[in-house]
Backbone as JSON Lines, residues from 0, in Angstrom:
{"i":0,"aa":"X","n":[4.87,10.34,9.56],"ca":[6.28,10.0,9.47],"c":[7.07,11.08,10.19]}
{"i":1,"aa":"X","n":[8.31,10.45,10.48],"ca":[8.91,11.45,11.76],"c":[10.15,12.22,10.73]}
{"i":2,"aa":"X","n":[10.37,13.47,11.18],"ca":[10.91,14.31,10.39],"c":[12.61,13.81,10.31]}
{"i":3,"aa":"X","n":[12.65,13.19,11.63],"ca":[14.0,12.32,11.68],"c":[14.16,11.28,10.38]}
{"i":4,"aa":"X","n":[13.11,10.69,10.36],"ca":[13.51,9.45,9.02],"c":[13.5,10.09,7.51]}
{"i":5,"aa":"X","n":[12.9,11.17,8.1],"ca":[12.79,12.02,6.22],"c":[14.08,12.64,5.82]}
{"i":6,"aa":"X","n":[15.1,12.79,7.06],"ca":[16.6,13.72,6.83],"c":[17.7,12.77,7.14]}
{"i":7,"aa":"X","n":[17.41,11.95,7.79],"ca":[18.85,10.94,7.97],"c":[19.06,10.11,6.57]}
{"i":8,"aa":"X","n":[19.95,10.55,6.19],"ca":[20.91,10.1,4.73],"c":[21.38,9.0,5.16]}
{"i":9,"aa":"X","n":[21.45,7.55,5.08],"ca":[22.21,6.3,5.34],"c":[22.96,6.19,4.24]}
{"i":10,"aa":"X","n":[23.41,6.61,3.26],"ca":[23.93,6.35,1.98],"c":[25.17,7.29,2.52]}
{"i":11,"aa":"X","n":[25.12,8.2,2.94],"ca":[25.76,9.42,3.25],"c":[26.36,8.57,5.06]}
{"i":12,"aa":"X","n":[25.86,8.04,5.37],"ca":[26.17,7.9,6.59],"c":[27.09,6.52,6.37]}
{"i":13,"aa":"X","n":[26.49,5.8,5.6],"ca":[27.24,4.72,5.06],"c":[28.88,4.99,4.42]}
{"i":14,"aa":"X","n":[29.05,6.16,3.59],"ca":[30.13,6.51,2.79],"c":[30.77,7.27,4.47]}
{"i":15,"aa":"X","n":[30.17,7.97,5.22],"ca":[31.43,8.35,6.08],"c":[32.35,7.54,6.72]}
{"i":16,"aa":"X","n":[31.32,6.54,7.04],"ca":[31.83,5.57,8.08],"c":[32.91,4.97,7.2]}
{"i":17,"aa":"X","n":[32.93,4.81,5.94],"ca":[33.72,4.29,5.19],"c":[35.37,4.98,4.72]}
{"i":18,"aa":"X","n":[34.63,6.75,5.28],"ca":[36.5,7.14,5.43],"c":[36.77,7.17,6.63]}
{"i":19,"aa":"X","n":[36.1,6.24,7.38],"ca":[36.93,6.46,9.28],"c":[36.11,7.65,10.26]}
{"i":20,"aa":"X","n":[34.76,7.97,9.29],"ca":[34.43,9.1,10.42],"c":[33.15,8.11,11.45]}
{"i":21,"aa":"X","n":[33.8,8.06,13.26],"ca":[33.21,7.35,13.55],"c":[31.84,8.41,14.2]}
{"i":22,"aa":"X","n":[31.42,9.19,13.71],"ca":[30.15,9.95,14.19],"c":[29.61,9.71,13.24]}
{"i":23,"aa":"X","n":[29.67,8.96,11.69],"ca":[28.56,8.24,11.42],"c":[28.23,7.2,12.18]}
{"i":24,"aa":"X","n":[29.08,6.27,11.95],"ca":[28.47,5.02,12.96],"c":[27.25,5.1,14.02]}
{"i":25,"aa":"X","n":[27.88,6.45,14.84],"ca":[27.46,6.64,16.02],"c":[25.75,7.36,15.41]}
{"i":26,"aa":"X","n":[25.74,7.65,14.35],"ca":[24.14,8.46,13.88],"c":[23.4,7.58,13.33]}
{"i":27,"aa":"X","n":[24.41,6.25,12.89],"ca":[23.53,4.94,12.19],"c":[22.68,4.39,13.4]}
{"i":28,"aa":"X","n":[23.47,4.0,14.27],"ca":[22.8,3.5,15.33],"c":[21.9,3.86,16.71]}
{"i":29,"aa":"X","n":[22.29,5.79,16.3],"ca":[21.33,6.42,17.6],"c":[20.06,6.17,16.58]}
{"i":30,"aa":"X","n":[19.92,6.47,15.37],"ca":[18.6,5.96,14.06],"c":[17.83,4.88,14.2]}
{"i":31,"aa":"X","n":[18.98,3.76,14.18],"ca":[18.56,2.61,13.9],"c":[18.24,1.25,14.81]}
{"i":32,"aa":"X","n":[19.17,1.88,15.64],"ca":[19.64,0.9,16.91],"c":[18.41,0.63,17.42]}
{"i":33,"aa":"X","n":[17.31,0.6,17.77],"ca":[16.32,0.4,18.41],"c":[15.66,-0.77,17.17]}
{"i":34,"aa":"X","n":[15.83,-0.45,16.32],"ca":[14.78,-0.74,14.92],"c":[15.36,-2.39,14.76]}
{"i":35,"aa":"X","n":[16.61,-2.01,14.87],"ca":[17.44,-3.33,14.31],"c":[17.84,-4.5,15.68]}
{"i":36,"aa":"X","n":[17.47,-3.96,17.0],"ca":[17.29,-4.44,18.05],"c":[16.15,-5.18,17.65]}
{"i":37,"aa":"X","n":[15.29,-4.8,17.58],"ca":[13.83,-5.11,17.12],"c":[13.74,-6.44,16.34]}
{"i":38,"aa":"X","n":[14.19,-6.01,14.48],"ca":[14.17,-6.91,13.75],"c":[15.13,-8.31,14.19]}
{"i":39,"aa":"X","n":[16.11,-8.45,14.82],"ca":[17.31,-9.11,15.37],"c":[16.1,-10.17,16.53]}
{"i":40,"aa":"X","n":[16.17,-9.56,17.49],"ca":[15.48,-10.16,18.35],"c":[14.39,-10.67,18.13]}
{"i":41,"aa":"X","n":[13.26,-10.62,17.29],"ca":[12.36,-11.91,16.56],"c":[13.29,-12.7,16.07]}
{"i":42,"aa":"X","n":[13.96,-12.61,15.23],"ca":[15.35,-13.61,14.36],"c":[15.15,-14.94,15.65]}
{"i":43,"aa":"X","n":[16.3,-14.0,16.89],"ca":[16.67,-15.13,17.4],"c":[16.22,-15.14,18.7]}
{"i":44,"aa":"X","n":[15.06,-14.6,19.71],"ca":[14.15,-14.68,20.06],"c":[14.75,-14.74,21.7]}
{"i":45,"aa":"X","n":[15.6,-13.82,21.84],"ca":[16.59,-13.89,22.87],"c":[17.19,-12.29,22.95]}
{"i":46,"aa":"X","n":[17.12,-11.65,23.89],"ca":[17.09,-10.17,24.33],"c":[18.53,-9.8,24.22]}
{"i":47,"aa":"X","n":[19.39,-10.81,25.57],"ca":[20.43,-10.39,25.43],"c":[21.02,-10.94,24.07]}
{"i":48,"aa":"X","n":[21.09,-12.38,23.3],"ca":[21.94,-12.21,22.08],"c":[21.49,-11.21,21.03]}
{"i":49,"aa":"X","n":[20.33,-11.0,21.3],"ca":[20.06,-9.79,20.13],"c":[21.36,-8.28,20.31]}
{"i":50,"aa":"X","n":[21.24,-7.9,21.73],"ca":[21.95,-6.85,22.29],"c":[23.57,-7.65,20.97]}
{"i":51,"aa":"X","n":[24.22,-8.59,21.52],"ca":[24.85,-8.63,20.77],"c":[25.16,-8.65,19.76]}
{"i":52,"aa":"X","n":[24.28,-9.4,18.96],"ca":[24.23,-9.46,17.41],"c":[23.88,-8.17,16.93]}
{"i":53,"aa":"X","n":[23.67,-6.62,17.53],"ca":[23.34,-5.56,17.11],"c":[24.52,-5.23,17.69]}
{"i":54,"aa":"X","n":[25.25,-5.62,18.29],"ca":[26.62,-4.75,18.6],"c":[27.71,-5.52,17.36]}
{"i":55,"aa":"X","n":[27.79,-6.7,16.96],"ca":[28.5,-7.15,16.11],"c":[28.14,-6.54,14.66]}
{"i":56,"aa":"X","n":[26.74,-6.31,14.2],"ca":[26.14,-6.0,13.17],"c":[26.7,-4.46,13.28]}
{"i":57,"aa":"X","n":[26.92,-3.68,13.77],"ca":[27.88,-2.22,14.02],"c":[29.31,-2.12,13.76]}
{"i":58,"aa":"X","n":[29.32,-3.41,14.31],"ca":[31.67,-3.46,14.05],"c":[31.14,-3.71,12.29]}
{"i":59,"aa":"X","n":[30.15,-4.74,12.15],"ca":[30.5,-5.28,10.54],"c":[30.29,-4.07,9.78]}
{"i":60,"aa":"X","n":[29.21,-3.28,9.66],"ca":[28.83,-2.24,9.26],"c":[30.1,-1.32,8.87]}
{"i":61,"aa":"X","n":[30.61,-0.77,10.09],"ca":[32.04,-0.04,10.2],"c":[32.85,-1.03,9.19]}
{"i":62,"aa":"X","n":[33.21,-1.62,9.34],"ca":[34.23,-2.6,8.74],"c":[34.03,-2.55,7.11]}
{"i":63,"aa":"X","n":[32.91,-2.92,7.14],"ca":[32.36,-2.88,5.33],"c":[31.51,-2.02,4.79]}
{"i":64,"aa":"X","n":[31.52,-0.97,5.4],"ca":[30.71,0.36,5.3],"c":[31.16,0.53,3.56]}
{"i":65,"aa":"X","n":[32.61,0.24,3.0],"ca":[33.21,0.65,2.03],"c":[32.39,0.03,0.94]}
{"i":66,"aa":"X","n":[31.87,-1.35,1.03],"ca":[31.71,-2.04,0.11],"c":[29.97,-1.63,-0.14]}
{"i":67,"aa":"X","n":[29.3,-1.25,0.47],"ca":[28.0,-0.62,-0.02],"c":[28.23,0.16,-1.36]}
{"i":68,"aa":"X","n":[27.22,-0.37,-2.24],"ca":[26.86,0.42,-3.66],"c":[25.81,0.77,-3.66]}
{"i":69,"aa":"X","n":[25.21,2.09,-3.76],"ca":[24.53,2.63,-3.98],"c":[23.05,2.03,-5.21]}
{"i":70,"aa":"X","n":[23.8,1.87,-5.96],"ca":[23.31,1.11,-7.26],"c":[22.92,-0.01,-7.24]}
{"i":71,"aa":"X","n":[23.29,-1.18,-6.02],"ca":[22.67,-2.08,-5.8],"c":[21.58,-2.33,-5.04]}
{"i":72,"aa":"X","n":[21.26,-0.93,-4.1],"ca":[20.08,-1.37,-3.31],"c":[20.09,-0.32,-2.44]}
{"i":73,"aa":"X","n":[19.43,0.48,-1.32],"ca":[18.76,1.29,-0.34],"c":[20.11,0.55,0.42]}
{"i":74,"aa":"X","n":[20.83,1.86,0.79],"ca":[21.72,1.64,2.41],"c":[21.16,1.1,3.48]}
{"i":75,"aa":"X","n":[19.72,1.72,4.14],"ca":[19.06,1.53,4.96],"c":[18.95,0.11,5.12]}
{"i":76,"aa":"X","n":[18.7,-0.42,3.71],"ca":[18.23,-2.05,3.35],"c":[19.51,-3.32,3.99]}
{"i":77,"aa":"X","n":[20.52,-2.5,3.06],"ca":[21.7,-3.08,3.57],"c":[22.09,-3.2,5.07]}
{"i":78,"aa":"X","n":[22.07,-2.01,5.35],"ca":[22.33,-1.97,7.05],"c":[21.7,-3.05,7.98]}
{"i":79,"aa":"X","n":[20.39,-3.02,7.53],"ca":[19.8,-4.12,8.28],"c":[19.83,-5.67,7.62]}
{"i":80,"aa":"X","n":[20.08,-5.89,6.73],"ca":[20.87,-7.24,5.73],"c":[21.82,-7.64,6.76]}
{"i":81,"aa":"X","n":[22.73,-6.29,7.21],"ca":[23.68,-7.03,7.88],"c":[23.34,-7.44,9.21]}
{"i":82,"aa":"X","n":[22.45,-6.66,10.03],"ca":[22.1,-7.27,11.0],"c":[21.67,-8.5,11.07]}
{"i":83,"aa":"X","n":[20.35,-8.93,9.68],"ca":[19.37,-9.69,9.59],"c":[20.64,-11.17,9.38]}
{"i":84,"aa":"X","n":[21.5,-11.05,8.56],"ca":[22.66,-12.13,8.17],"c":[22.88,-12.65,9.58]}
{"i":85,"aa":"X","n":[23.64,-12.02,10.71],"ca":[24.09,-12.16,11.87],"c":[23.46,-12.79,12.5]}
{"i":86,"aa":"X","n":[22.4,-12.61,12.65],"ca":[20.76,-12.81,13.54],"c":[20.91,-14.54,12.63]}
{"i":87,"aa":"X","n":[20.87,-14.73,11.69],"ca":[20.49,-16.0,10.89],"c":[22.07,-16.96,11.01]}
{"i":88,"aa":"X","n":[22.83,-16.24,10.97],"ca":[24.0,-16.93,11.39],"c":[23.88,-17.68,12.42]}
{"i":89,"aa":"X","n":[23.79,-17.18,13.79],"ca":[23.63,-17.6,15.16],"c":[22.73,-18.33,15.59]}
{"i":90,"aa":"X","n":[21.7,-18.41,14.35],"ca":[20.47,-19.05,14.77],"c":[21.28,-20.88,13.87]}
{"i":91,"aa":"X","n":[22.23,-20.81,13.25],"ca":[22.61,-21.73,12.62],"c":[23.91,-22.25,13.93]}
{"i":92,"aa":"X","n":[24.57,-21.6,14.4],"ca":[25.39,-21.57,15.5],"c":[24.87,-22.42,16.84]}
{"i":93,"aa":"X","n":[23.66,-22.24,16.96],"ca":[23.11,-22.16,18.08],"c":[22.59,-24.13,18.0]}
{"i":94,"aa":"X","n":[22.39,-24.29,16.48],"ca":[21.82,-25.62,16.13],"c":[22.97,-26.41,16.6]}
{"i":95,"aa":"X","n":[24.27,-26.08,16.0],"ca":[25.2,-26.81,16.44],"c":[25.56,-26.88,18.03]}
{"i":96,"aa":"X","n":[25.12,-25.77,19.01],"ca":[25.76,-25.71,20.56],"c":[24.68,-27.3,20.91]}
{"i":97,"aa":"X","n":[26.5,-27.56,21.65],"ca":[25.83,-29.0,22.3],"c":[25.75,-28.16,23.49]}
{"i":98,"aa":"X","n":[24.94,-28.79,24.02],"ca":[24.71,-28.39,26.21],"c":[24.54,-29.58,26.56]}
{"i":99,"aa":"X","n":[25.29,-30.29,27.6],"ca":[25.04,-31.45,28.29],"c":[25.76,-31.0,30.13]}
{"i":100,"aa":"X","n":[24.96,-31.69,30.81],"ca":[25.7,-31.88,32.29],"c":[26.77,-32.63,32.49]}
{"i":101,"aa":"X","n":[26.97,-33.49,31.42],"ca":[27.83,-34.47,31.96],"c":[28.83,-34.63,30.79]}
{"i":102,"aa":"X","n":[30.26,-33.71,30.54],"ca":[31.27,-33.64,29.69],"c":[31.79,-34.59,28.89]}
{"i":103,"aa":"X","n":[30.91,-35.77,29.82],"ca":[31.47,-36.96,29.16],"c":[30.27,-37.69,27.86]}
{"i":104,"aa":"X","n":[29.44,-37.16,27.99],"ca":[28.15,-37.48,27.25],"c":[28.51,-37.21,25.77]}
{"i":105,"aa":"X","n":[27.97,-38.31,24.82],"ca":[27.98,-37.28,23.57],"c":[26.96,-36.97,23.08]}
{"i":106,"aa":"X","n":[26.78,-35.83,22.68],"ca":[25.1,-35.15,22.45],"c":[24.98,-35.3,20.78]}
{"i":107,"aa":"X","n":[23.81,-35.13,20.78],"ca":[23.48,-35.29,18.97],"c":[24.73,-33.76,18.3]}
{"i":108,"aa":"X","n":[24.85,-33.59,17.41],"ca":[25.33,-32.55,16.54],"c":[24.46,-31.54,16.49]}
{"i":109,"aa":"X","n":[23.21,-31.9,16.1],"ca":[22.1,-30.55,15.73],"c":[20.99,-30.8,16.93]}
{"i":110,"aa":"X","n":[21.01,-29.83,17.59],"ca":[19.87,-29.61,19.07],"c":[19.0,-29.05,18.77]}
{"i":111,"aa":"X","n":[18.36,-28.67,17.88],"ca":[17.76,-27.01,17.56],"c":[16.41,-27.85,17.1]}
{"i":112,"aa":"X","n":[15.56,-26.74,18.27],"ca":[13.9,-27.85,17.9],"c":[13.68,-27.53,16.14]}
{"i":113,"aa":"X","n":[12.83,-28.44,16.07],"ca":[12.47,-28.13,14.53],"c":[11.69,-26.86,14.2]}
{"i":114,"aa":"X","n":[10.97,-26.67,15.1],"ca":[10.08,-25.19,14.64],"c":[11.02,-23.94,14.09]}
{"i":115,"aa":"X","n":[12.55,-24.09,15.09],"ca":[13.79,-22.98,14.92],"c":[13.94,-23.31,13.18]}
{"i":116,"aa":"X","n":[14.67,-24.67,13.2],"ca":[14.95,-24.77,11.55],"c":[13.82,-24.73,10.69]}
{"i":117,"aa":"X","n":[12.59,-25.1,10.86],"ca":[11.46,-24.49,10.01],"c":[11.38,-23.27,9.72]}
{"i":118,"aa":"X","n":[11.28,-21.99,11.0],"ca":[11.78,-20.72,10.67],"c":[12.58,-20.19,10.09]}
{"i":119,"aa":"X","n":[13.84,-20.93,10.23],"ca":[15.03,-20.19,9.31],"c":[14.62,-20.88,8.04]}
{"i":120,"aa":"X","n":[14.24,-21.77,7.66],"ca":[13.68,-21.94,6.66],"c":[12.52,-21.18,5.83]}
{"i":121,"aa":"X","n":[12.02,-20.81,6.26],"ca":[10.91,-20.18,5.74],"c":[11.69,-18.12,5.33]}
{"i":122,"aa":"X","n":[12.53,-18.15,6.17],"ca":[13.12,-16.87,6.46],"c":[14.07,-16.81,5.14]}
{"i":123,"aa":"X","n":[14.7,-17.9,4.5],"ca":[15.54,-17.36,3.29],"c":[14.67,-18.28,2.28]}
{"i":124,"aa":"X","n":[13.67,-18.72,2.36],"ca":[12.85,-18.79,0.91],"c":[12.13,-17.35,0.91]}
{"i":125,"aa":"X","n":[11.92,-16.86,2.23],"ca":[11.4,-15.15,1.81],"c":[12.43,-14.47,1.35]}
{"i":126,"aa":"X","n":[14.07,-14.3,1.96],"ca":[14.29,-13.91,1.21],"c":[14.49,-14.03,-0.35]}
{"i":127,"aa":"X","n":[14.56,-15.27,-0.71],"ca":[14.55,-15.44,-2.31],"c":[13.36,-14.89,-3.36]}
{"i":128,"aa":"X","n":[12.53,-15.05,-2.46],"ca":[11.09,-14.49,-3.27],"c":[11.03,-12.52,-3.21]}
{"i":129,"aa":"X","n":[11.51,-12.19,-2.15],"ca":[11.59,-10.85,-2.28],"c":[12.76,-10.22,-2.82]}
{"i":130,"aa":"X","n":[13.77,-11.07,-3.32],"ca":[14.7,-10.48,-4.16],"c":[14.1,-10.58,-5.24]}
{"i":131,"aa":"X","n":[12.93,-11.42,-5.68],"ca":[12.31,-11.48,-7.36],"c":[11.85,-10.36,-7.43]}
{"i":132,"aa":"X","n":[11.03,-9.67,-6.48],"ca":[10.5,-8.67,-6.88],"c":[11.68,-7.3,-7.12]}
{"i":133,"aa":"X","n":[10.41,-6.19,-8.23],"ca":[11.37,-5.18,-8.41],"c":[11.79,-4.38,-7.12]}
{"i":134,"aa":"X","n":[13.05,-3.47,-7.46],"ca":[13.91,-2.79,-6.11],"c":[12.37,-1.96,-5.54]}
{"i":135,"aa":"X","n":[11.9,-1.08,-6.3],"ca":[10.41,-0.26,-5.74],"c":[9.28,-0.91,-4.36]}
{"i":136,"aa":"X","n":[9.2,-2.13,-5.18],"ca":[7.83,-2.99,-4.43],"c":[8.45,-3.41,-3.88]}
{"i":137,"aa":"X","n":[9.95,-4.29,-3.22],"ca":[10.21,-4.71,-2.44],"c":[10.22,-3.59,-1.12]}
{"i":138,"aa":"X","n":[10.72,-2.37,-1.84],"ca":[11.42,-1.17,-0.85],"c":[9.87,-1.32,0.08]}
{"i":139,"aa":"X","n":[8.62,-1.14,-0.63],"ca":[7.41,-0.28,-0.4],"c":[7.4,-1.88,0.77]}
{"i":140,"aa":"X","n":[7.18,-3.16,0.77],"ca":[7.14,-4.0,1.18],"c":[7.7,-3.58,2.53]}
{"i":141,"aa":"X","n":[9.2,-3.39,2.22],"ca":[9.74,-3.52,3.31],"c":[9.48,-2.41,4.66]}
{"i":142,"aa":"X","n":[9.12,-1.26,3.8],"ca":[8.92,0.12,4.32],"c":[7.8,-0.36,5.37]}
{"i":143,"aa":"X","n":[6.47,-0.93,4.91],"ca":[5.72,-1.63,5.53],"c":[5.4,-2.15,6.44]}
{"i":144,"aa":"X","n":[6.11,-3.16,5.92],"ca":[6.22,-4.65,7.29],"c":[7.63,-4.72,8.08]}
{"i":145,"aa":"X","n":[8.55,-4.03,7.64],"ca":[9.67,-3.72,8.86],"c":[9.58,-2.6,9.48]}
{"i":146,"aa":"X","n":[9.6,-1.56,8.9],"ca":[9.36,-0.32,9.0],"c":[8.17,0.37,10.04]}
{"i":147,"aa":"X","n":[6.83,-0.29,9.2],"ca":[5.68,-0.04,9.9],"c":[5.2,1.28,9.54]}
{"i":148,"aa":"X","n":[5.52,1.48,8.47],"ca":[5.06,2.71,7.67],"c":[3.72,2.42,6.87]}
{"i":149,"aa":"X","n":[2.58,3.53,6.72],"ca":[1.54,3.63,6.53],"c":[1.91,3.55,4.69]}
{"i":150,"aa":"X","n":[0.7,3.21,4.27],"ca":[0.66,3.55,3.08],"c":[1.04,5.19,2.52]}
{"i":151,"aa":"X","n":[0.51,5.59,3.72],"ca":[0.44,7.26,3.12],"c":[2.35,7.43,3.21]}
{"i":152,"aa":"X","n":[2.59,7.01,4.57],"ca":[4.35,7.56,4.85],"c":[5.09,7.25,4.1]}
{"i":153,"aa":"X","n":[4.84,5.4,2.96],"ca":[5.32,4.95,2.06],"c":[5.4,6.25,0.79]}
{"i":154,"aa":"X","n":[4.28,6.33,0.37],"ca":[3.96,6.85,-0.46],"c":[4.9,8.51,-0.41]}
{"i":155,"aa":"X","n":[4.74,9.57,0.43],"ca":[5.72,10.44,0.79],"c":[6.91,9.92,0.88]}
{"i":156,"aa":"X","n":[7.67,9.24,1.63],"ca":[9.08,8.46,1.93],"c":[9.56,8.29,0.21]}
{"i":157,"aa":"X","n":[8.71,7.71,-0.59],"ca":[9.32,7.43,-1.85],"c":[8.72,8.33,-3.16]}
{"i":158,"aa":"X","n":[8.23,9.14,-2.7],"ca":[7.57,10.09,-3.47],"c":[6.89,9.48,-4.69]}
{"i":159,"aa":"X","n":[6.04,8.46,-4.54],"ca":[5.07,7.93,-5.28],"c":[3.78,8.29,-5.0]}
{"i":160,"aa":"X","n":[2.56,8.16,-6.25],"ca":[1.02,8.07,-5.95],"c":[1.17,7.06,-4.29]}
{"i":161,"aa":"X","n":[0.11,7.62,-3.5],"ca":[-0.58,6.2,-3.16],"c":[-1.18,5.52,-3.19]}
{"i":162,"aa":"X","n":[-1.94,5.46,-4.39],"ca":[-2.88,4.34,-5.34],"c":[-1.37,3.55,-5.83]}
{"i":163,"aa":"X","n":[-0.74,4.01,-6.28],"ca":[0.53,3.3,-7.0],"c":[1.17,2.16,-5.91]}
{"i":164,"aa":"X","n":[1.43,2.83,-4.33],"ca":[1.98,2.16,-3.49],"c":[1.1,1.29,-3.02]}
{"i":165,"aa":"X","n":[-0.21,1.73,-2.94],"ca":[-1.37,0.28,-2.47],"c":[-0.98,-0.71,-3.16]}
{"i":166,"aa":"X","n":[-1.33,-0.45,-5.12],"ca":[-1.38,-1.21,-5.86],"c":[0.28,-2.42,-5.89]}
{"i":167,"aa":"X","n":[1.27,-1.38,-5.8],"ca":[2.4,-2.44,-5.33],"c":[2.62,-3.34,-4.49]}
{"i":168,"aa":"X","n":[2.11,-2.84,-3.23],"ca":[1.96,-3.55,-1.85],"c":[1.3,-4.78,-2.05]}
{"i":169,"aa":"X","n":[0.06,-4.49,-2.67],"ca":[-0.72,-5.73,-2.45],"c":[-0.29,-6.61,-4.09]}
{"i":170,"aa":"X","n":[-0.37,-6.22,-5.03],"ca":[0.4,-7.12,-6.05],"c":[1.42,-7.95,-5.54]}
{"i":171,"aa":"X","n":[2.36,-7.25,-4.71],"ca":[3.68,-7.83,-4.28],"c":[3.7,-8.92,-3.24]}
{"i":172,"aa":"X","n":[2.08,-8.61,-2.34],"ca":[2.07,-9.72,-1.46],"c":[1.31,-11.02,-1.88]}
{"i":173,"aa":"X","n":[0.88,-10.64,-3.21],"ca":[0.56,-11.5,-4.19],"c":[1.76,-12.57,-4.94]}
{"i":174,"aa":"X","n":[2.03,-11.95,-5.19],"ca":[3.56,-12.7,-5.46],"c":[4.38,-13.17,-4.42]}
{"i":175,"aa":"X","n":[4.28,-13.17,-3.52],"ca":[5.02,-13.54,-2.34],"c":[4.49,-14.68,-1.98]}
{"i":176,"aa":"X","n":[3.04,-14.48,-1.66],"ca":[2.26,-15.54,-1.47],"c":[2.51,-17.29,-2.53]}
{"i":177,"aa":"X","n":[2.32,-16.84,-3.48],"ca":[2.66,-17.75,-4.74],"c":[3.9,-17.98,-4.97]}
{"i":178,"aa":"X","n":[4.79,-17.51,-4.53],"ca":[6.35,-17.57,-4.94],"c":[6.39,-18.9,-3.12]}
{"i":179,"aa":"X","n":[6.11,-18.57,-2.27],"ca":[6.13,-18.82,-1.07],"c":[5.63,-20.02,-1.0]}
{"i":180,"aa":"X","n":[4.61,-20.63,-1.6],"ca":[3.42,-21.46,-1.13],"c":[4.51,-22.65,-2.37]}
């Protein structure tokens, strides 16, 4: 694990941005900006709208930096919630864009192959199933499979056993599985 992710405070970076200091912003996204480029662009499977939807997911951030609670969940988590929202928005946006050659045509309402709405489908029954789980095993989950953190980095990152974090990980993808299916 990189000594960068062990010292950047998002909770702390979250509350500045929230009295107007814009050199958080600017430390959320020299952090994150790559990460959330990342997660965004699988979403909606498109380079440049990702570029955007990570530049809109920054104004929102700034904007509602205030309304983050601590008590409800990992900043980090949030931060990318908001990206991940945006990303799922547009992918709902995008169902509705008619495209035709001929102005005069009328096109169906919803264009969007089915595999797209199968995905976004499948994308907020995960999220429903990973809000069941507790804040810990989701975190360790997420640390994981977004993140790409080792069991061991999990395990340091949250200062747990890592028998404890195995045992969560895989319980949790146990439950996911079954919550999912």
């Amino acid at each position: 694990m990189t000594r960068e992710r062990e010292e950047f405070d998002h909770a702390a970076a979250l509350e500045a941005c929230a009295r107007g200091d814009q050199q958080a912003l600017h430390a959320i996204y020299l952090h994150e900006g790559g990460r959330l480029l990342g997660v965004v662009q699988r979403i909606v499977r498109d380079r440049s709208m990702a570029e955007d939807i990570v530049h809109d997911a920054c104004l929102n951030i700034w904007r509602r930096a205030g309304t983050y609670d601590r008590s409800r969940g990992a900043a980090r988590a949030w931060i990318f919630s908001v990206a991940r929202h945006l990303a799922l928005n547009a992918i709902r946006d995008r169902r509705r864009e008619v495209v035709t050659d001929d102005p005069h045509q009328v096109a169906p309402l919803e264009s969007t192959a089915p595999q797209d709405v199968a995905d976004w489908q499948v994308g907020a029954r995960m999220d429903r199933c990973l809000a069941q789980l507790e804040p810990e095993r989701r975190a360790c989950l997420l640390h994981a499979y977004v993140n790409g953190y080792s069991h061991a980095e999990i395990a340091t990152h949250t200062d747990t056993p890592l028998g404890t974090v195995k045992a969560w990980i895989r319980r949790s993808l146990e439950r996911l599985r079954e919550c999912m299916s």
